[in-house]
PLY file of the C-alpha trace (Angstrom):
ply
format ascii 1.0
element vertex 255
property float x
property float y
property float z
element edge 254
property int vertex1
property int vertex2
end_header
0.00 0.00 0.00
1.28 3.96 -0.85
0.16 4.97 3.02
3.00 6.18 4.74
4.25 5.93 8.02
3.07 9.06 9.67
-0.45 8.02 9.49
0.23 5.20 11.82
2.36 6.92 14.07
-0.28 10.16 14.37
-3.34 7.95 14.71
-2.21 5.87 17.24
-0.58 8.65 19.20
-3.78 10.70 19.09
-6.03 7.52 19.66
-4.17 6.31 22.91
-3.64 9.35 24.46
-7.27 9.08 25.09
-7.59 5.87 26.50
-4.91 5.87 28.20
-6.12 9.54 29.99
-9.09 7.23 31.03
-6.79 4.18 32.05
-4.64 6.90 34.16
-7.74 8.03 36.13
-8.37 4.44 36.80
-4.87 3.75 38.41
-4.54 7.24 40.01
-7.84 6.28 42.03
-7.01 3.07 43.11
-3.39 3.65 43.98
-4.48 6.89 45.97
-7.43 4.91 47.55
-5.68 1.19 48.01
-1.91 1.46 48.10
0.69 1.18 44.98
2.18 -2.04 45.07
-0.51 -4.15 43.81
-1.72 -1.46 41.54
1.33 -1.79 40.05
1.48 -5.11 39.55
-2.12 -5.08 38.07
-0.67 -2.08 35.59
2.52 -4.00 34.76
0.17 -7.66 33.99
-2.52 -5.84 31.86
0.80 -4.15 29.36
2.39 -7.81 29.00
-1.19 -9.35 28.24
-1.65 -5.91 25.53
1.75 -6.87 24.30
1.82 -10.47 23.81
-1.37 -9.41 21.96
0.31 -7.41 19.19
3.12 -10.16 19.13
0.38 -12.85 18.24
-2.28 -11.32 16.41
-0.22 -8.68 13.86
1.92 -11.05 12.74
-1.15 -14.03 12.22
-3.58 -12.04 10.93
-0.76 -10.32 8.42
0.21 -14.20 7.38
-3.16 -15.63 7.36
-5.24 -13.28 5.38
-4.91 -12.58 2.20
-4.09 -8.27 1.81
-7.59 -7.35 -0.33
-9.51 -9.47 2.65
-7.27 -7.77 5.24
-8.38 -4.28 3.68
-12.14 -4.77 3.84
-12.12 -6.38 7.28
-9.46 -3.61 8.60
-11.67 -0.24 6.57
-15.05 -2.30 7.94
-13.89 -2.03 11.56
-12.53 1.26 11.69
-15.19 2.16 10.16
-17.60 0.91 12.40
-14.75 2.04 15.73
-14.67 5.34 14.19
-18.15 6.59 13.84
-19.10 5.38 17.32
-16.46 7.71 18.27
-17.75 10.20 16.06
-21.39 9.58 17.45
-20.33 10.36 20.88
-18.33 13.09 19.93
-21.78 15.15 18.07
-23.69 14.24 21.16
-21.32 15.80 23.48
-20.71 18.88 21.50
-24.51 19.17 21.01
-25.28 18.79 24.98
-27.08 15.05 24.42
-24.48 13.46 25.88
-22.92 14.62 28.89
-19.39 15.67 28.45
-16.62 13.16 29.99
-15.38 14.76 33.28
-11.82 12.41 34.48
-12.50 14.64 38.21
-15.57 13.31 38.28
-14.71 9.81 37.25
-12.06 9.82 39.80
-14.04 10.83 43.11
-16.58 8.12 41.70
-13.55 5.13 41.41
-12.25 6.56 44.94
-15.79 6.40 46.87
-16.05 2.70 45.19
-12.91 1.59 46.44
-12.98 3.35 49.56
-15.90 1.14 50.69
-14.16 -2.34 49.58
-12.48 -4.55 52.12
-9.40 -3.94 53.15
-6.60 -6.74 52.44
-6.27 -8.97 55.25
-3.50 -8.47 58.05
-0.17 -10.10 56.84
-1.64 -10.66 52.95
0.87 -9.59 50.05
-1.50 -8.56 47.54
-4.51 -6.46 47.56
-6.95 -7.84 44.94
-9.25 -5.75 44.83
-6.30 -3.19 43.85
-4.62 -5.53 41.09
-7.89 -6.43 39.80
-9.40 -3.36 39.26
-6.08 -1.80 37.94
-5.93 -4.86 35.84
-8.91 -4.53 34.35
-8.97 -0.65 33.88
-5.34 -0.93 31.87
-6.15 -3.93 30.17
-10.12 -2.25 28.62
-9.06 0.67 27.88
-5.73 -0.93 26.00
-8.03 -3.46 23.98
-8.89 -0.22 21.84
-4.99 1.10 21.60
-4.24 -2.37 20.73
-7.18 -2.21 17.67
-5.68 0.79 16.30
-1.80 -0.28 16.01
-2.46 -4.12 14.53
-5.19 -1.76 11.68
-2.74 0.57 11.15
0.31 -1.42 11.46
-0.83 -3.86 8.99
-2.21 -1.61 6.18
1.10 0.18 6.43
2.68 -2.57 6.52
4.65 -1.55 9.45
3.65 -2.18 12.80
6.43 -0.12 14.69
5.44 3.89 13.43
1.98 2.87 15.45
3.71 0.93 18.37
5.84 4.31 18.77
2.99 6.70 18.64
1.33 4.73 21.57
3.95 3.84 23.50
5.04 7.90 23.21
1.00 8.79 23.94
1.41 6.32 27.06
4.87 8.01 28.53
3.81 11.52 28.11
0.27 11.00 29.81
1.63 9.11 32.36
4.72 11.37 33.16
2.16 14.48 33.11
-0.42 12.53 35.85
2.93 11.28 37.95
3.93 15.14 38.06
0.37 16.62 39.23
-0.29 13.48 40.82
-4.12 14.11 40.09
-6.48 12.80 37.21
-6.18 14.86 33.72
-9.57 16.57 33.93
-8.26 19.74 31.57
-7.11 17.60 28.63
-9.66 18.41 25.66
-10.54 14.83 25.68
-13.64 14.92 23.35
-11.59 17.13 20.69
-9.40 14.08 20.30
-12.07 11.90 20.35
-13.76 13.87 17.77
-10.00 14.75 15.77
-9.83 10.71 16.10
-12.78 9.93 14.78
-12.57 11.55 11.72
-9.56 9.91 10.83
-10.43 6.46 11.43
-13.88 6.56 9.33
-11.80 8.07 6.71
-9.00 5.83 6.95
-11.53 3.19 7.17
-13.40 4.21 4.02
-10.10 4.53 2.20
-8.88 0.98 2.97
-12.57 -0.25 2.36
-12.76 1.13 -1.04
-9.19 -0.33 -2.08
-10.25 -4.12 -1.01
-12.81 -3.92 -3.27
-10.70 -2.91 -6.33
-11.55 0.88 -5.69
-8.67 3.18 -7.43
-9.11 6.61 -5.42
-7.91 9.70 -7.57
-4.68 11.14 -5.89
-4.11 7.90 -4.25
-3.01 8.25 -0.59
-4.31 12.29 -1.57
-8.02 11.09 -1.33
-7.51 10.56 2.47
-7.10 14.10 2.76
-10.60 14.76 0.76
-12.40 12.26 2.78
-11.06 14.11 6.27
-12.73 17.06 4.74
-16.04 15.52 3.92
-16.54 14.02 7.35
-15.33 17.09 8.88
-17.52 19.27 7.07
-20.68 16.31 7.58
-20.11 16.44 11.26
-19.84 20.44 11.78
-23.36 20.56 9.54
-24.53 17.84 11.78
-23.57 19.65 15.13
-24.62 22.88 13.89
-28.29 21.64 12.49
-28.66 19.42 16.42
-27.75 22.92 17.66
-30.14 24.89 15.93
-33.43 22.52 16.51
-32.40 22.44 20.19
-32.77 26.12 20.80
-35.81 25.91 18.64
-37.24 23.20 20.89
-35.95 25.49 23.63
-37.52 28.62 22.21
-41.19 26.63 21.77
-40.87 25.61 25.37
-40.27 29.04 26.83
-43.09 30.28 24.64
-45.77 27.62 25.64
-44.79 28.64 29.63
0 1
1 2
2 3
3 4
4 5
5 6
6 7
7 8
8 9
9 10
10 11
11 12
12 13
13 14
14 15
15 16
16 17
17 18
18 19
19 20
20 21
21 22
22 23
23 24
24 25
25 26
26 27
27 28
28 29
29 30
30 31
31 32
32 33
33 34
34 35
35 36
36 37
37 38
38 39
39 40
40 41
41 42
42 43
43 44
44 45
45 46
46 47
47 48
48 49
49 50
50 51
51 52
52 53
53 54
54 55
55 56
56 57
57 58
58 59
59 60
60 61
61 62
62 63
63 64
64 65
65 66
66 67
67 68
68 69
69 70
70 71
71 72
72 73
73 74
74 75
75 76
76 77
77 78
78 79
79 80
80 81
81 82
82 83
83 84
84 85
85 86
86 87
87 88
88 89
89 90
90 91
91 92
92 93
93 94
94 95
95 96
96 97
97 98
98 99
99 100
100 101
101 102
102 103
103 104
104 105
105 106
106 107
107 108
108 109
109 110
110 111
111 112
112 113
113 114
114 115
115 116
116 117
117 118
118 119
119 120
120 121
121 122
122 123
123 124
124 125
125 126
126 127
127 128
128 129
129 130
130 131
131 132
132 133
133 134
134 135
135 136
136 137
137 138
138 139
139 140
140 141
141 142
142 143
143 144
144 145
145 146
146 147
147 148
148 149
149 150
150 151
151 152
152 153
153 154
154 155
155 156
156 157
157 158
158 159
159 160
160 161
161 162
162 163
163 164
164 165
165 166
166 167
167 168
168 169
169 170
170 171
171 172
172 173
173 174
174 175
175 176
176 177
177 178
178 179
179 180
180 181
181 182
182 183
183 184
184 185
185 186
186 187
187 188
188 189
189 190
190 191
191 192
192 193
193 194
194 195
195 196
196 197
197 198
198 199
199 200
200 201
201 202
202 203
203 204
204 205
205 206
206 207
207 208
208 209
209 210
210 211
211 212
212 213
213 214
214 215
215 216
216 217
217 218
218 219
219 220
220 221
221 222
222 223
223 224
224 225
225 226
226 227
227 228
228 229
229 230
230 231
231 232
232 233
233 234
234 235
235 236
236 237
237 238
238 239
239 240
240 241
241 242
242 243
243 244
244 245
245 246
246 247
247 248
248 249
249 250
250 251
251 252
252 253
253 254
């Protein structure tokens, strides 16, 4: 395929730096709450499980399936990934969907905890700690993991998108370990919505070529199909917008 490297390495940075914000808020709490060793420990599990992942399934799926097949499947799911992103994204921006708050999230996850058992006298591990750590890393890194095999194997290179979330992980994490509190000012649902638009295009790209589809500009038509999301979503927002404060506007006139 002409796709270059970049596109791996931007998607996946911009794609994990979400989830892993989330995963972050979900250690923070529980470390905070229930002690760091067995957080840790929980943390350090759910990365090798994420890893051996990528190890097993890029290479497999790159052997097994024949490139066309591996096109459709790949632009199918990203599709599909991308404009449930994108779905959330309107919502929130239109005030259907309440707007992800990581301070909120975090007092929530710390009450929780706070009101589990504490680890017996003389026990090494705290489960409840490694298993909700576990968990929290291992959910939110299903997704991360989704987005470097796709983009790894349509560019056929798996390392530009194993950099950009490995770099998305460090630099989130770093920033959280400095102000040792969860990330509630990062413009979350911007990335989200930034994400979004360049998986469904991505995904419609990579559809269109399994199917014998030869887009004018080649890796160019990417660019065009960024725009034409873009621009469907804004008209989107903006027409939700508008028939809200209409609905808004009947409502005060009725009362």
């Amino acid at each position: 395929m002409n796709t270059h490297w970049w596109i791996g390495l931007v998607s996946s940075f911009l794609a994990s730096s979400v989830e892993v914000v989330e995963a972050v808020t979900i250690v923070l709490a529980v470390g905070v709450t229930r002690g760091w060793r067995s957080t840790w420990i929980g943390v350090i599990s759910a990365l090798l499980a994420l890893t051996a992942l990528v190890a097993i399934l890029g290479p497999a799926l790159q052997t097994l399936i024949p490139l066309d097949v591996l096109r459709v499947v790949i632009g199918t799911l990203l599709l599909i990934f991308g404009l449930q992103w994108l779905r959330k994204a309107i919502m929130r921006y239109t005030g259907l969907k309440e707007l992800h708050d990581e301070a909120r999230i975090y007092q929530r996850e710390v009450e929780e905890l706070s009101h589990e058992p504490k680890a017996a006298r003389g026990q090494s591990m705290d489960w409840t700690a490694f298993t909700v750590a576990f968990k929290g890393v291992l959910l939110e890194g299903l997704e991360v993991v989704f987005i470097v095999i796709t983009f790894g194997l349509t560019a056929g290179n798996v390392a530009p998108a194993i950099i950009g979330s490995v770099a998305a992980a460090v630099m989130v994490t770093l920033v959280a370990v400095v102000v040792h509190r969860p990330l509630s000012q990062v413009p979350e649902n911007t990335l989200k919505f930034a994400v979004a638009i360049m998986l469904v295009s991505f995904g419609t790209f990579w559809a269109g070529e399994g199917v014998g589809l030869a887009w004018p500009g080649e890796d160019l038509a990417i660019v065009a199909l960024m725009v034409f999301y873009l621009a469907s979503a804004i008209a989107i927002i903006s027409l939700l917008k508008r028939r809200a404060a209409s609905k808004m506007s009947s409502a005060k006139g009725v009362s």
